[in-house]
N, C-alpha and C positions, 0 to 999 in steps of 0.2 A: 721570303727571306730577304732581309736588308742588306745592299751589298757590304764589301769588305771594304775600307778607304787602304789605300795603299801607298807607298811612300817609292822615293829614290833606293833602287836596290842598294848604293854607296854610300844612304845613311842622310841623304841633301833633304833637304824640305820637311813640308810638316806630313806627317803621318796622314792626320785626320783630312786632307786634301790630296784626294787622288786626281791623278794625271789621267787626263780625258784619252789620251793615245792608247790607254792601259784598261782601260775599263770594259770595253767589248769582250776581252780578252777573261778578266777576272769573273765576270760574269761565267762565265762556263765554269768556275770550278765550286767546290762546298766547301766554308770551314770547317774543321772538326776537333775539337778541344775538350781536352781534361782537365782537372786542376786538384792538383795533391797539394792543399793545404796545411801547414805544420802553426797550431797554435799550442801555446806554450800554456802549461797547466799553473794557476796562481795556486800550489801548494807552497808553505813556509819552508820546507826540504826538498832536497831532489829524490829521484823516485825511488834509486837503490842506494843513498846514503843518506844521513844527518845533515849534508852540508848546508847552508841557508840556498836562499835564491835570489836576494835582493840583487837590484841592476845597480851598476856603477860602483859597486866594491873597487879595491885597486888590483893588480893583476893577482893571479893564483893567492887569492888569500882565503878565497870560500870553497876549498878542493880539499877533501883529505884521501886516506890512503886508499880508498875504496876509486873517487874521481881519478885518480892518479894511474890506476889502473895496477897495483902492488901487486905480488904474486903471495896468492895465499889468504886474500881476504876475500869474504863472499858479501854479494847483495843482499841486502832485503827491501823486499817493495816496500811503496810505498802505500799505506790502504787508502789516503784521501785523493790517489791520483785514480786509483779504480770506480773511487765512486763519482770522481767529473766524468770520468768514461763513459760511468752508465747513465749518468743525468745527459749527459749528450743524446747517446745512444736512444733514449727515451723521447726527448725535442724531435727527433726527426723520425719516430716512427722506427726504429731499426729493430734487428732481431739481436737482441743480450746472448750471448754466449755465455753458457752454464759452465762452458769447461775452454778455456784458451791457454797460448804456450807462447811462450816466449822462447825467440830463436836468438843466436849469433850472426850479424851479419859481417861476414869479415871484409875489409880492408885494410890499408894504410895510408894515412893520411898523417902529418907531425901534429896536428892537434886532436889525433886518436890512440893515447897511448897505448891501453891495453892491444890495438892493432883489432878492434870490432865493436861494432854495437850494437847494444841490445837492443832487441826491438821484436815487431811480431811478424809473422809473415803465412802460413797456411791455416792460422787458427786465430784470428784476430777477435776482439771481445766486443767488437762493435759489426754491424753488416747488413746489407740491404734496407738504408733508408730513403729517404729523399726530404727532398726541398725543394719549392714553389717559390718560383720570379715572377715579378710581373714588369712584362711591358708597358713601356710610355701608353699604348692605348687602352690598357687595361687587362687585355689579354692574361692568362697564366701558363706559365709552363714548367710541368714538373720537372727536376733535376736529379737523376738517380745519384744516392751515393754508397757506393762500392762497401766501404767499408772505411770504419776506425780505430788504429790501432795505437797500444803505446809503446812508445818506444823514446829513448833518450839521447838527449842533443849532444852535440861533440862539443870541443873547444873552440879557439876562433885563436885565427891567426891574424899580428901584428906587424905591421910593414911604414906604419910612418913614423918616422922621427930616429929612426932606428940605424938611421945611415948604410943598407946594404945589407943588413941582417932581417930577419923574420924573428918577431918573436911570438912564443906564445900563451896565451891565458884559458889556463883552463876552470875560469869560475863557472861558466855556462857548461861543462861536462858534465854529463848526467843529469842535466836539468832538464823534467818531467816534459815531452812533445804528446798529444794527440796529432796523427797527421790522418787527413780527415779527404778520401779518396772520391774523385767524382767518376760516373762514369763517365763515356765522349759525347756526353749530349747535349754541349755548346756549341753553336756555333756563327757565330761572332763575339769579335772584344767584349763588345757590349754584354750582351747576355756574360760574357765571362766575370763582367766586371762587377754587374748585377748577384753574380751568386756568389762571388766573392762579399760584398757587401753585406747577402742577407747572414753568410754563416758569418761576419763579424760582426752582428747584429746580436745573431744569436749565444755564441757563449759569454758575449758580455752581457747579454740580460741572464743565462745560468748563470753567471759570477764565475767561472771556469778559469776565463782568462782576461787580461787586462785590454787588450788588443792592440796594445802601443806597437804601433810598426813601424816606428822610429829606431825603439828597443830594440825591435827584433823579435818581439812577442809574439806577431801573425805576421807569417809571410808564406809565399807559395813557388811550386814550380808551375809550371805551366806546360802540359805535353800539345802540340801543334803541330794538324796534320792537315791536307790537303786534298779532296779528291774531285774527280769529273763530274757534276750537277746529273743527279741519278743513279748512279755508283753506289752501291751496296759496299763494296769492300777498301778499306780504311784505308789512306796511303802511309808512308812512312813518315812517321812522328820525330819531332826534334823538340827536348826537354829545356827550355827556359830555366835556368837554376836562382831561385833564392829573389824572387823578386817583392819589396815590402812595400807597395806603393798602389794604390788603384789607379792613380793614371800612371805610373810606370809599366802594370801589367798589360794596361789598353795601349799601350804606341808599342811597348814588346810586341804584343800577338797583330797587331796591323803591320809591323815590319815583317818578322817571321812570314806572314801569309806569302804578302809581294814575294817576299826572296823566294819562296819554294816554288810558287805558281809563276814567277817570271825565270827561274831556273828549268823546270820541267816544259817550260814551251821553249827555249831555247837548246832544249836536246837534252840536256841534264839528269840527273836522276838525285835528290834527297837522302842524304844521309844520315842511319840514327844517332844520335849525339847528342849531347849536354850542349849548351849554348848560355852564357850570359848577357846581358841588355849593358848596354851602355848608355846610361842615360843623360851623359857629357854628348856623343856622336849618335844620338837615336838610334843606335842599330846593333843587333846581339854581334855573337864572335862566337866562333867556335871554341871550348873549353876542352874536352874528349869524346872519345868515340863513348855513345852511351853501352852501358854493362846491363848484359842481360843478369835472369835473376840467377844462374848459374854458378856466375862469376864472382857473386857474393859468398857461396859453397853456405847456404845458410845451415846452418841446423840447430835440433834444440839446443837448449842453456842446461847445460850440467849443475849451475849452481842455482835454478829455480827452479820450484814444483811449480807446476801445470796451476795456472790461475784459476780455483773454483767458485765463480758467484750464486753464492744460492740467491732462489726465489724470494726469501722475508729482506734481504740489501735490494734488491731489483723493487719490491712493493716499498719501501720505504724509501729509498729516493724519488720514486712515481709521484711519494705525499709531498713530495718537499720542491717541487717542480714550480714555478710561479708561472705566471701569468704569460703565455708568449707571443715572441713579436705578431705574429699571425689571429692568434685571438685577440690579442688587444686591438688589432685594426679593425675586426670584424667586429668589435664591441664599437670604437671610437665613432665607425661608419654606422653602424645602427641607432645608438643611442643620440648621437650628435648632429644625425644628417648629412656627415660628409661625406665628400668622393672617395672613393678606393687609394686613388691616385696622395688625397690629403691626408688619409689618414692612414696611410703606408710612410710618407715621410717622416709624419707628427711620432712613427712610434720605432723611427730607424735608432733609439736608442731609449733606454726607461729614463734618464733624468728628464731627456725632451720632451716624451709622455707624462711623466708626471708633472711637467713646467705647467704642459698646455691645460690639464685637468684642474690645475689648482687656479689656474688664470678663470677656467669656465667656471670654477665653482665659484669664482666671488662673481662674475657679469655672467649668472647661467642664462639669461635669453638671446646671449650673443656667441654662440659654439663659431661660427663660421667667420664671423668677425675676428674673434681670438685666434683663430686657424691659422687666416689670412696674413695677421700682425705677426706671430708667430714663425710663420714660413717667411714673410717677407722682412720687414725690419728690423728685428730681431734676427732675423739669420744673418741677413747682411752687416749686421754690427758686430754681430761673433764672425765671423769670416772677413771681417775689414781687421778688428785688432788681434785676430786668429787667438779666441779662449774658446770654450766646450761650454754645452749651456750652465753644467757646476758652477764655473765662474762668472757667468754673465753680471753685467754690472746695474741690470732692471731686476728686481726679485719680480713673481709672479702678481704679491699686492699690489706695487709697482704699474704696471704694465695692464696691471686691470683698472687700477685708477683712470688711465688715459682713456681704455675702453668707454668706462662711463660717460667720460665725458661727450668723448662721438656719440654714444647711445643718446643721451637728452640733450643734445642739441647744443649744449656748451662752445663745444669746439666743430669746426668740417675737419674733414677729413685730411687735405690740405695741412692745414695747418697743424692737426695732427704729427702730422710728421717734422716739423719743425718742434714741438714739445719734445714729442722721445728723441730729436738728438740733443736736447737742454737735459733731460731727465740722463741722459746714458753717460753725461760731460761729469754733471754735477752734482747724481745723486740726489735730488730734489725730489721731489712729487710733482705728479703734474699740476692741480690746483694752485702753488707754489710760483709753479710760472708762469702758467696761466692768466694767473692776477698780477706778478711781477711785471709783466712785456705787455699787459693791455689785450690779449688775444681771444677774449670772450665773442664768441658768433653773432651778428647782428641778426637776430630773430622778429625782431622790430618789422610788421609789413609797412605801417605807412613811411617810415625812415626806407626802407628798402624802396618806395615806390617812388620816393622822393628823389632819390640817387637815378633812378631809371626816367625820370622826366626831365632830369637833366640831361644825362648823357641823348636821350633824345631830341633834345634842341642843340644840340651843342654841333648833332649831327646829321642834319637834317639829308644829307644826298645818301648819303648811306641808310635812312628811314624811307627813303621814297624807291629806294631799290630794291631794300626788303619788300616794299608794298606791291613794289611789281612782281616781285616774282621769283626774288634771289635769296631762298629760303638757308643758303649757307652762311649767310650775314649775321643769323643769329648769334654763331659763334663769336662772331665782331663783337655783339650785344652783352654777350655773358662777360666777356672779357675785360668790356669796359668798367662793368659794375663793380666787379669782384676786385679790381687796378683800384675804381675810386674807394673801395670801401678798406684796401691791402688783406684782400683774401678774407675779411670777417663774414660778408653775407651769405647767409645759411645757402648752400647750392643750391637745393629745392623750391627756396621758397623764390629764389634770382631767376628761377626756368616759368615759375608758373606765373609771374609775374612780369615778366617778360613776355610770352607767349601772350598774355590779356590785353597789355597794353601795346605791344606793335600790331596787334591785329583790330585796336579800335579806330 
């Protein structure tokens, strides 16, 4: 098990750099983490009214009497939220519940008018699936998940601009939640972050949910608990509320760790509680003392029947299931020859996957060249001007054009990479600039051989050291050739002709 990095109990320093004085220490204990995921179901309505769901309306303008919470108007579900349920449910292997109930969860909170929410709790319609991570080394490890259930989102309250008041909007009330239950079989960020990942992975290839966690679309708590290295029995959990960020959930649960296990050796004892991340001062805060399921007083909904899925909606969602992140890697890696590792990236979303297939289908003898271009240049150009691959600004023709050109010798590789950031400015094609800037490969051996009889006379103490015996000169050699010719000479043909002629 990889340690935990650990940070300043006061919030000081970086997380991911733990303090050497603290590390003996942290050693002795076990992560132990759950993560109740709430992803937001992309229906047109919310679950128990007509209202729309679009984000960024202006305040309480998509709330009617139903949102509001009136006295005297009843729900009605929604049917297209029950069947992203079951399309989920299905992804991970889960058991469909034939017969589920929807409970009352009471509170108050000002942007819970009706004073509870609905939602599910001893009879949820989703339960006992899992989900598979895989480790940097390849490893797998299954992730049990509890259960999923639906249940609908509150309002949200307003505090800037407001001068001292709160106000609040309740367009997001009642707007459709799967919250999607792990068991505690994380432990470490890492892996937390990792299974976070794979289920946003996942219902944006169902189409369930958009995954913007900007929006507020997917976000999580995070429960985080602590025990002595061999320890069977689970210590006291402190719930992380509402965090929309995979590195915000990874410095949360690296602070969280430090604070319990440097509280608990300093005599302490761990309190259960809600906690928020501060991601301005790196370090949660206490929110409330966390509520048991008591204190909810759940019980059923008087205003809905008992949710009944028959068998013929459960087989006909089954049909309508596409392709998933899991089989399509196991396809990408079989069919293509890739690593586990490449083609677990290539398919952490279906446009990526379908980017990188359409790139192989025009160069198909180059799968692992396209891979490479793909994971590397191409990501780093989406991640320098921060677009999604929808937007990138090489189409997959594009991008296969360059390919070719590495393929027959056109272009090195090298200079490769000076084409795509011309092709990514300007929209061009490679051949385009290729020809524009002069950067066609000298494939030419006697010109090649020519270059290299010079730079051999030119250098002659450095040719007579190589002969002696300072076989790391050749690097001198490559380097000079590739300087005289500005990166054109084919790499390969610069090595084998080099190697001939300093050793005649």
């Amino acid at each position: 098990m990889s340690n935990v990095a650990v940070t300043d109990p006061n919030g000081r320093g970086s997380p991911s750099e733990p303090r050497e004085n603290l590390r003996a220490a942290h050693d002795n204990w076990e992560t132990v983490i759950g993560l109740e995921i709430h992803a937001q179901l992309a229906t047109r309505s919310k679950i128990f009214s007509g209202s729309p769901t679009a984000y960024g309306a202006p305040p309480n303008t998509q709330a009617n009497l139903i949102d509001l919470g009136y006295p005297g108007v009843l729900p009605v579900l929604n049917a297209e939220a029950v069947r992203m349920a079951v399309k989920f449910g299905l992804a991970i292997g889960a058991r469909i519940a034939s017969h589920s109930v929807f409970a009352r969860k009471n509170y108050f909170y000002p942007d819970l008018p009706k004073g509870y929410q609905i939602s599910q709790y001893e009879l949820p319609i989703v339960a006992q699936g899992a989900l598979d991570i895989l480790h940097e080394d390849g490893a797998r490890k299954r992730i049990g998940i509890t259960r999923a259930h639906l249940e609908e989102d509150a309002g949200k309250s307003l505090h800037e601009g407001l001068a001292g008041w709160t106000g609040i909007d309740l367009n997001r009330a009642g707007t459709p939640l799967l919250e999607i239950v792990s068991e505690p079989d994380l432990r470490s960020a890492r892996e937390a972050v990792a299974y976070m990942k794979k289920v946003h992975t996942l219902v944006r290839y169902l189409e369930i949910c958009d995954g913007n966690m900007q929006e507020g679309s997917f976000r999580c708590d995070a429960n985080v608990s602590v025990r002595r290295r061999g320890s069977e029995k689970l210590g006291t959990r402190a719930e992380i509320k509402n965090v929309n960020s995979f590195r915000f959930v990874e410095k949360a649960i690296h602070y969280e760790v430090a604070r319990q296990i440097e509280l608990i050796e300093a005599g302490g004892r761990v309190v259960q509680e809600t906690r928020l991340y501060d991601p301005d001062k790196g370090e949660t805060r206490s929110m409330r003392t966390k509520e048991e399921a008591n204190d909810y007083r759940y019980f059923p909904d008087p205003d809905l029947l008992p949710l009944a899925v028959p068998p013929s909606l459960i087989e006909e969602v089954r049909r309508s299931l596409p392709e998933l992140p899991d089989q399509k890697a196991e396809r990408l890696a079989s069919q293509y020859g890739l690593s586990a590792y490449d083609a677990g990236v290539l398919t952490a979303s279906r446009e990526l996957a379908s980017y990188y297939e359409e790139v192989v289908r025009r160069v198909p003898g180059e799968p692992k060249l396209a891979a490479n271009w793909v994971m590397g240049e191409l990501a780093a150009a989406l991640n320098r001007d921060n677009l999604d691959i929808a937007r990138s600004r090489l189409s997959p023709a594009r991008l296969a054009g360059l390919l070719e050109r590495i393929g027959d010798a056109t272009i090195s590789g090298k200079i490769a990479k000076e084409v795509f950031e011309a092709m990514w400015t300007s929209g061009r094609d490679a051949d385009a600039i290729i020809a524009e800037k002069g950067l066609k490969q000298i494939t030419d051996s006697a010109a090649i051989e020519r270059v290299i009889e010079e730079i051999m006379a030119k250098n002659p103490g450095q040719l007579a050291d190589y002969r002696a015996g300072k076989d790391k000169l050749f690097g001198f050699f490559v380097g000079q050739v590739m300087k005289a010719t500005q990166g054109k000479a084919n790499p390969a043909q610069v090595n084998e002709l080099l190697k001939r002629k300093l050793s005649s």
